[in-house]
N, C-alpha and C positions, 0 to 999 in steps of 0.2 A: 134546234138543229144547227150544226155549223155547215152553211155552206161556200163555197168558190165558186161565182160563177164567171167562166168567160176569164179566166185569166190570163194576162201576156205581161212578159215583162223582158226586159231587153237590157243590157251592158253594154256598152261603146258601140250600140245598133246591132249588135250580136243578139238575137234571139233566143233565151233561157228556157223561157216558158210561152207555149202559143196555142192560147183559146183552153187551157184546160179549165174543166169543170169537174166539181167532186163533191158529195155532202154526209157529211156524220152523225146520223139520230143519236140522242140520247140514251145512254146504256152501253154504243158500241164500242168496240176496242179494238181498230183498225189497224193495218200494217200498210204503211207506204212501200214501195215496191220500187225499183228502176236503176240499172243501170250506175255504175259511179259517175258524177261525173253530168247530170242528164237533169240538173234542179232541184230534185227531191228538198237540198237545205232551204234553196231560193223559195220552195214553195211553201216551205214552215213556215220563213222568214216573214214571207206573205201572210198564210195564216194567221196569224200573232202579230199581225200590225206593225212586225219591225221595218217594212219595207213597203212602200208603195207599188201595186200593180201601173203597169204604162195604160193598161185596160181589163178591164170588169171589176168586183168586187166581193169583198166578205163581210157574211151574214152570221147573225145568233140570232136567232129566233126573229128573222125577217128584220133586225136590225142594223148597221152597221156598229163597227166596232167603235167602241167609244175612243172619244180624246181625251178626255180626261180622270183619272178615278181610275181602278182598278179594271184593269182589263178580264173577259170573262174567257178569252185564250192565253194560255201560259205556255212560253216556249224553254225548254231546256235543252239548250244548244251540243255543241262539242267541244266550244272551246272556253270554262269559266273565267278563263285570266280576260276574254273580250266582253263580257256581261257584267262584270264586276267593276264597281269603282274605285281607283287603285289608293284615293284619296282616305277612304274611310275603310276602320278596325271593321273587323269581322261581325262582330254584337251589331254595330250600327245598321252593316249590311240585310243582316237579318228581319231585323225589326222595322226595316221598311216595307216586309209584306202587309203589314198591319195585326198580324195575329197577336193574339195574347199569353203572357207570357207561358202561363201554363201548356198553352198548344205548341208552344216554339221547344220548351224542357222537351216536352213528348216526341218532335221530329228529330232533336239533337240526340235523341236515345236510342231513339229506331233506327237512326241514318250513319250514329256512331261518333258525331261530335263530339271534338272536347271540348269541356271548361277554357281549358288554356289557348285553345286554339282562338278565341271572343275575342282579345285585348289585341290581336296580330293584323296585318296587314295585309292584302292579299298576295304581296310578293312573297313573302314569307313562310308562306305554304303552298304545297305541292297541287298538284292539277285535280288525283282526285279527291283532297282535302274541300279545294274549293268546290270541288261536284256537288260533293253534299249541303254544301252550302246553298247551291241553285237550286237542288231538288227543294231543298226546305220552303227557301224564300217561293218556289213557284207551288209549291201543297198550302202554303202559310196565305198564301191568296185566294184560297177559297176557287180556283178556278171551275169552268162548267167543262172546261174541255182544256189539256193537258197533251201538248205535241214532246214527244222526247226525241230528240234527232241524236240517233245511235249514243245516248245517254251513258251508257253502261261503258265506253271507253276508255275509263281513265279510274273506274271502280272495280275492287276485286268482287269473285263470285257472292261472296256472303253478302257483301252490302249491294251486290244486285239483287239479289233475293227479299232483301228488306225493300229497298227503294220500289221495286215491280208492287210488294205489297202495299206499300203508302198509296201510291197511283191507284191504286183497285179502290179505296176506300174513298178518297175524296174528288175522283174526275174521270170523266169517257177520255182516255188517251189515243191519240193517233199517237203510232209511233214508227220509225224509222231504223230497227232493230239493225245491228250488224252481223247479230247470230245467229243461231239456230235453238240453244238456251234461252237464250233471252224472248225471245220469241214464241216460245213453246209454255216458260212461265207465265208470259202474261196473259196467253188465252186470249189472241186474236178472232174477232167472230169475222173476219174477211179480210181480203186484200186489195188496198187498190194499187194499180199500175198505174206511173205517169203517163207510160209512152199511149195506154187507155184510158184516159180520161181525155183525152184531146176530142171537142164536140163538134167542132166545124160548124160551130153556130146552128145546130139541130138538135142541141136540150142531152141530158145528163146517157152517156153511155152506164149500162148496168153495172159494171165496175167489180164485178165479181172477179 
């Protein structure tokens, strides 16, 4: 289970997020909910270990998330040109999920990569050239749980249709849909709401 409990987190003492708690069994396929503008990224961000909470913490299976080694939350953001390092070709980019080669040929086919796009840089290609490239490298990790923060942005219809099916096969996604498509493909089993998930320190709201 991926849980948040209790979390707060704050910018220049500006309060983002305060005391939410939220948790994901295994199997589900959840929709973040809330507002533009109201944390929804801040709380991925959390999720996925990019960012530190000011207070509480995230759990996998009563765990905390690791430091080092592959993370068992994968976050694919909105924006690949900030995830990506602008230092290293495309191929290198890749093969830092750890998967093997024959599994990386299978996501570059599904997802629509080229050959030629490998040897290139990330300035070099377009935004959602590099999408596919996140989606890959975050499937190509083996994740247990798979956050998309309005993923589908910057890709057109058909390879949102692949990318949803990638996700189904290898991880329980939270996701942060910006449509009603996208949404409706992936066969959310619930929703949660930010502005409901706030606990006030009296343990998890039903979140339905």
């Amino acid at each position: 289970m991926l849980e948040g409990r209790h979390l707060s987190v704050a910018f220049d003492g500006r309060p983002v997020l305060d005391d939410i708690s939220l948790a994901v069994a295994p199997g589900e396929r959840v929709r973040l909910a809330a507002p533009s503008g109201t944390g929804k990224t801040t709380l991925c961000r959390v999720l996925a270990g990019y960012l530190a909470p000011r207070a509480g913490e995230v759990l996998v299976d009563g765990e905390p998330l690791p430091k080092r080694g592959p993370c068992p939350v994968q976050l694919i953001g909105q924006h690949p040109e900030l995830t990506l390092d602008p230092r290293m070709r495309m191929a290198a980019s890749l093969a830092e999920c750890g998967a093997s080669e024959e599994e990386l040929d299978r996501l570059r086919e599904l997802l629509g990569i080229r050959g030629a796009w490998l040897s290139r840089y990330p300035h070099e290609l377009s935004g959602g050239e590099l999408q596919r490239f996140c989606i890959a490298r975050a499937l190509g990790a083996h994740p247990s749980y798979l956050i998309a923060d309005e993923v589908s942005t910057m890709l057109d219809a058909v390879t949102q249709a692949g990318g949803s099916g990638a996700g189904k096969e290898k991880a329980r996604p939270l996701h942060c849909p910006e449509s009603a498509a996208m949404a409706e493909n992936v066969g959310f089993s619930r929703t949660i709401r930010v502005g409901d998930a706030r606990t006030g320190g009296v343990g998890y709201n039903s979140m339905r």
